[in-house]
C-alpha positions as CSV (number, residue, x, y, z in Angstrom):
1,X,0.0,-23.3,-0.2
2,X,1.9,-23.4,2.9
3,X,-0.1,-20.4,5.4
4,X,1.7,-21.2,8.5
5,X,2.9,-19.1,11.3
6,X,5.6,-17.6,9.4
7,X,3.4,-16.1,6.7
8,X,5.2,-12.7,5.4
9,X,3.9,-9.6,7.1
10,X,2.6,-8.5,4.3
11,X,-0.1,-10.8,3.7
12,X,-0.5,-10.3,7.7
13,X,-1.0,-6.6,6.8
14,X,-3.5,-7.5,4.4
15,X,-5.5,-9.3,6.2
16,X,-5.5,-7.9,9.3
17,X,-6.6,-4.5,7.1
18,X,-9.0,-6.0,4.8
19,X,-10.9,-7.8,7.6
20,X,-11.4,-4.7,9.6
21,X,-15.0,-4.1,10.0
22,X,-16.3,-2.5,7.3
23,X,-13.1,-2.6,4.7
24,X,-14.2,-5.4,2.7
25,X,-17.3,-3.1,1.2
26,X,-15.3,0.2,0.6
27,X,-12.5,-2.1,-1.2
28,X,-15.0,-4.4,-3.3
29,X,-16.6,-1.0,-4.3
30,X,-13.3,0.2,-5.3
31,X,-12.8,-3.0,-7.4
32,X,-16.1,-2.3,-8.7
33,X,-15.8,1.0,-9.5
34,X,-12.9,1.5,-10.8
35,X,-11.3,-2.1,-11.7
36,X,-8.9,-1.3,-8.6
37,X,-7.0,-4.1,-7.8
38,X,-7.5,-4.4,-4.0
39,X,-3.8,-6.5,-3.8
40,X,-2.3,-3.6,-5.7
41,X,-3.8,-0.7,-2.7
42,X,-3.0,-2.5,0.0
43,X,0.4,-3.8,-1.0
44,X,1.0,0.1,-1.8
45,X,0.1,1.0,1.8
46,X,2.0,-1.9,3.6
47,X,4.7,-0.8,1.2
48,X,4.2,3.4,2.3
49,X,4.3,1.8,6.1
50,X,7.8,0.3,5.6
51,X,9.5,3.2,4.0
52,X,7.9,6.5,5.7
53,X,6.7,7.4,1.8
54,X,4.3,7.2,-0.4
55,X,5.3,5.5,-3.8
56,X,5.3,7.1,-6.8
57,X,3.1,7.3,-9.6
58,X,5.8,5.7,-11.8
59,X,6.0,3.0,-9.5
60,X,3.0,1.8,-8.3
61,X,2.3,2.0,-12.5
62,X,5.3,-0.3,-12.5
63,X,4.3,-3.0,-9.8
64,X,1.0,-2.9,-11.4
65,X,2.5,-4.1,-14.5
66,X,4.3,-7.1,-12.5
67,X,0.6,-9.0,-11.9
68,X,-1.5,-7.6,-14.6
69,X,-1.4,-10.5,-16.8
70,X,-1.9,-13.0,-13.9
71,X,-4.7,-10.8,-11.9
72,X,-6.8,-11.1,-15.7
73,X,-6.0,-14.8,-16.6
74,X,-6.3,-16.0,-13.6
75,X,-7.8,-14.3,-10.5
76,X,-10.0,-12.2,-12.7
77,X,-11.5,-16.1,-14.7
78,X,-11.4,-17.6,-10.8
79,X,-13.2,-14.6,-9.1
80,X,-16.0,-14.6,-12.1
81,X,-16.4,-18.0,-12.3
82,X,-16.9,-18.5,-8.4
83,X,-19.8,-15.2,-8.9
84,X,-21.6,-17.2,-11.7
85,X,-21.7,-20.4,-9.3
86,X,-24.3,-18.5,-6.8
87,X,-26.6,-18.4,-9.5
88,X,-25.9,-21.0,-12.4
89,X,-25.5,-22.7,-15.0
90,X,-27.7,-25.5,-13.8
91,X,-27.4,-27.8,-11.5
92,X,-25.9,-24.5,-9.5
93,X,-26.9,-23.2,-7.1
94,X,-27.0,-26.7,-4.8
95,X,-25.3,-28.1,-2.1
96,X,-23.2,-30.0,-4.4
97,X,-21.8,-27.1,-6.2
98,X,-21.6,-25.2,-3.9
99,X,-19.1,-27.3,-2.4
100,X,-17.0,-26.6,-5.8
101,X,-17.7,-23.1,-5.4
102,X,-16.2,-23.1,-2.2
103,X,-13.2,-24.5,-3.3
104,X,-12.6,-21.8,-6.1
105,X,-13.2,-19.7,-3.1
106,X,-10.2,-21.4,-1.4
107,X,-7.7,-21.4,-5.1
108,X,-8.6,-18.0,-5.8
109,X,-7.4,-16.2,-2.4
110,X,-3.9,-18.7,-3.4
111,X,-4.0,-17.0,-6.3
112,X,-4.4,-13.5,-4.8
113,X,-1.7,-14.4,-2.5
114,X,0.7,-15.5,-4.6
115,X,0.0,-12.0,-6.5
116,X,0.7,-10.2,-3.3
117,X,4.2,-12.1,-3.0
118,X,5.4,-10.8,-6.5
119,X,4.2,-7.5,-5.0
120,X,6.2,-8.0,-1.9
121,X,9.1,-9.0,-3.8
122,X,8.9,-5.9,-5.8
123,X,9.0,-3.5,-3.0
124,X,11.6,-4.8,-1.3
125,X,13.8,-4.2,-4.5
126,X,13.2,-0.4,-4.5
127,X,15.8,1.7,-3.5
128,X,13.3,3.0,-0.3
129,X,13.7,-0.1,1.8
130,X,17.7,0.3,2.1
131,X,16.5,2.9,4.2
132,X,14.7,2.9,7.7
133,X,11.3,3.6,8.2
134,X,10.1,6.5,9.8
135,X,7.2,4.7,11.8
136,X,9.8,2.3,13.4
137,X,10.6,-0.4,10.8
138,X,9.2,-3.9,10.2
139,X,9.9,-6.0,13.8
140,X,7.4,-3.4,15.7
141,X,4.1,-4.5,13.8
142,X,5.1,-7.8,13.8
143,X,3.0,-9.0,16.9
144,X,-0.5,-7.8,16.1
145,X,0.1,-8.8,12.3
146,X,0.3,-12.7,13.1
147,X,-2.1,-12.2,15.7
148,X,-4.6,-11.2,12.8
149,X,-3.7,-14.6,10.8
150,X,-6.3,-16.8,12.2
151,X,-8.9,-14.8,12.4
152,X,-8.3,-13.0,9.1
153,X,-7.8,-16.5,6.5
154,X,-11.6,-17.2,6.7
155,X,-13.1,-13.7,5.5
156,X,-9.9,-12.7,3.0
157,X,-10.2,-10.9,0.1
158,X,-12.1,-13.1,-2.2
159,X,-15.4,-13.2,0.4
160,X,-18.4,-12.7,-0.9
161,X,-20.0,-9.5,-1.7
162,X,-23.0,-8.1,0.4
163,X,-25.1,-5.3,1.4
164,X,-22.9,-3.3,3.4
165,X,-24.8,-2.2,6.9
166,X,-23.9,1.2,7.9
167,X,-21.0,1.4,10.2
168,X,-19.2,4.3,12.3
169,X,-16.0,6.0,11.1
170,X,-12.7,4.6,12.4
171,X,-11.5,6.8,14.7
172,X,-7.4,7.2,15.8
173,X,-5.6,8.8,18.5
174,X,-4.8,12.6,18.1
175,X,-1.4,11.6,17.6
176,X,1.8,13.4,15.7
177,X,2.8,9.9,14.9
178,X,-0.9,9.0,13.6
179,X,-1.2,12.4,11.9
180,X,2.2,11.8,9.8
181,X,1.1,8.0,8.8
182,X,-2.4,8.7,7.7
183,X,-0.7,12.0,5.3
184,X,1.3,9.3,3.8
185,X,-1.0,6.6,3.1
186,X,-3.7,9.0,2.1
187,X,-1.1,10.4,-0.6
188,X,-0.6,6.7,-1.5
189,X,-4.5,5.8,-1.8
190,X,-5.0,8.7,-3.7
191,X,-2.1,7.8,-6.4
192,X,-3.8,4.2,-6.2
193,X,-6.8,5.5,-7.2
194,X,-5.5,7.8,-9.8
195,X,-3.9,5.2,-11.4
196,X,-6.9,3.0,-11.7
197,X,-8.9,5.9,-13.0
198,X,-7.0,6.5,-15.6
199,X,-7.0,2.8,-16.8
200,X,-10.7,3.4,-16.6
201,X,-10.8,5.8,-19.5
202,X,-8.6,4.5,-21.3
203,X,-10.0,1.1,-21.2
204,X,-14.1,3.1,-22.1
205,X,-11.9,4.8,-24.5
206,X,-11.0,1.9,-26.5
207,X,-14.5,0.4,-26.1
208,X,-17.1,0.6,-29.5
209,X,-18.9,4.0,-29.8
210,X,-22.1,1.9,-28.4
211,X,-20.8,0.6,-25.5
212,X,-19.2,3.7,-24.8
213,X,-22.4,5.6,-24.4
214,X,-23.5,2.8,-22.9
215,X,-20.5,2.9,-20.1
216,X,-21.1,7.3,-19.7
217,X,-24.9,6.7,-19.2
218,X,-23.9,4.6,-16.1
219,X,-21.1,6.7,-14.9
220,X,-23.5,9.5,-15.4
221,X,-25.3,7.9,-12.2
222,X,-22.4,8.7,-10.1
223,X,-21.8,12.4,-11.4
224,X,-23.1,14.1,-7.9
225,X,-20.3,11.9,-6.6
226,X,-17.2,12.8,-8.1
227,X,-15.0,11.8,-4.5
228,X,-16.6,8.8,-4.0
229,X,-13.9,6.4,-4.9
230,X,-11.4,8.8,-2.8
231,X,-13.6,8.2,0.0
232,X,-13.7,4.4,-0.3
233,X,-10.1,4.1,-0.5
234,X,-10.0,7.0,2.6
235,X,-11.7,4.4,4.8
236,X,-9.5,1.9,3.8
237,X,-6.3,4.2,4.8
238,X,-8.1,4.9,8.2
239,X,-7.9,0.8,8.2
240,X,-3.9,0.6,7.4
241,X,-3.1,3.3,10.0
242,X,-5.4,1.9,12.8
243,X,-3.5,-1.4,12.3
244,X,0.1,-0.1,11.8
245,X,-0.4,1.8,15.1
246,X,-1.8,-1.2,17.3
247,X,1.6,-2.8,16.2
């Protein structure tokens, strides 16, 4: 695929977001948790950046819909099969497969691109971009977003999990400007989130009566932590707004 100089902001976005310290681990927790698709969040937030709004449910339920069938035949299989490779089937894990790994590695963020381009495509058809946005508009982030590209490729959003080290809050400037942006994009995140959960249990729903029980004995585990998803994607929105306002 062809990730040149021009590459569409919103991949620039992306990247420059996801590769914030500390952003990967709250968003892979996300995906874990909840089966969020991180494309979906942050294409949602580059999308509340452009317009000065968050999107609606029925919308960001409908953008959804646009990838769902490529995120689970394609990235979904690429993402699992590149995990199993770390471990097995045998001759894996050696230096020989783990040069195929690698390159799954390298097909799977084309994929998750590619994903993120019907997404972008999407947005711009909705009736919110035939009007400005409130932050400024697209040319002003323009700068810092391609000045993430390099930097960004090699750690993008298919790296692989690890122990997440603990790591300060992001903090922003006391500003009216900030204030607004993070309002919006924390409405946005928490819509995301929302929408995921509900897939959630509808998808534990459907699932035999054993594996059900199986499912509520681990969600069980996170009971004391009913917010914890909110606050993953909350440090991810403190991400977005730190990199929309270095634009």
């Amino acid at each position: 695929m062809n990730q040149d100089a021009n590459a569409a902001d919103h991949w620039q976005f992306s990247l420059a977001v996801y590769t914030r310290d500390g952003v990967a681990e709250h968003c892979l927790a996300l995906q874990s948790r909840l089966g969020l698709d991180v494309n979906v969040l942050l294409l949602m937030l580059w999308a509340a950046g452009q317009w000065g709004d968050a999107p609606t449910a029925a919308q960001i339920t409908d953008a959804d819909s646009r990838i769902n069938a490529w995120r689970h035949e394609v990235v979904v299989p690429l993402r699992q099969l590149r995990t199993r490779l770390k471990s097995g089937p045998a001759p894996a894990p050696d230096a020989m497969t783990d040069v195929l790994r690698k390159e799954i590695k390298r097909l799977e963020l084309d994929a998750e691109r590619i994903q993120q381009e019907v997404l972008a495509q999407w947005v711009r058809k909705q009736p919110q971009m035939r009007l400005p946005a409130a932050h400024g508009g697209q040319e002003r982030q323009r700068t810092t977003l391609l000045q993430a590209r390099n930097d960004a490729r090699a750690q993008a959003a298919t790296q692989d999990a690890s122990p997440a080290p603990y790591r300060p809050p992001i903090e922003l400037a006391d500003t009216a400007e900030n204030a607004r942006q993070l309002a919006v994009l924390e409405q946005t995140a928490i819509r995301v989130v929302a929408h995921y959960e509900a897939q959630c249990g509808e998808a534990r729903y459907e699932q035999p009566i054993a594996q059900r029980a199986a499912a509520g004995s681990a969600a069980g585990e996170h009971a004391g932590e009913p917010w914890l998803a909110l606050e993953h994607a909350h440090q991810v929105v403190l991400a977005a707004v730190a990199v929309f306002a270095s634009a």
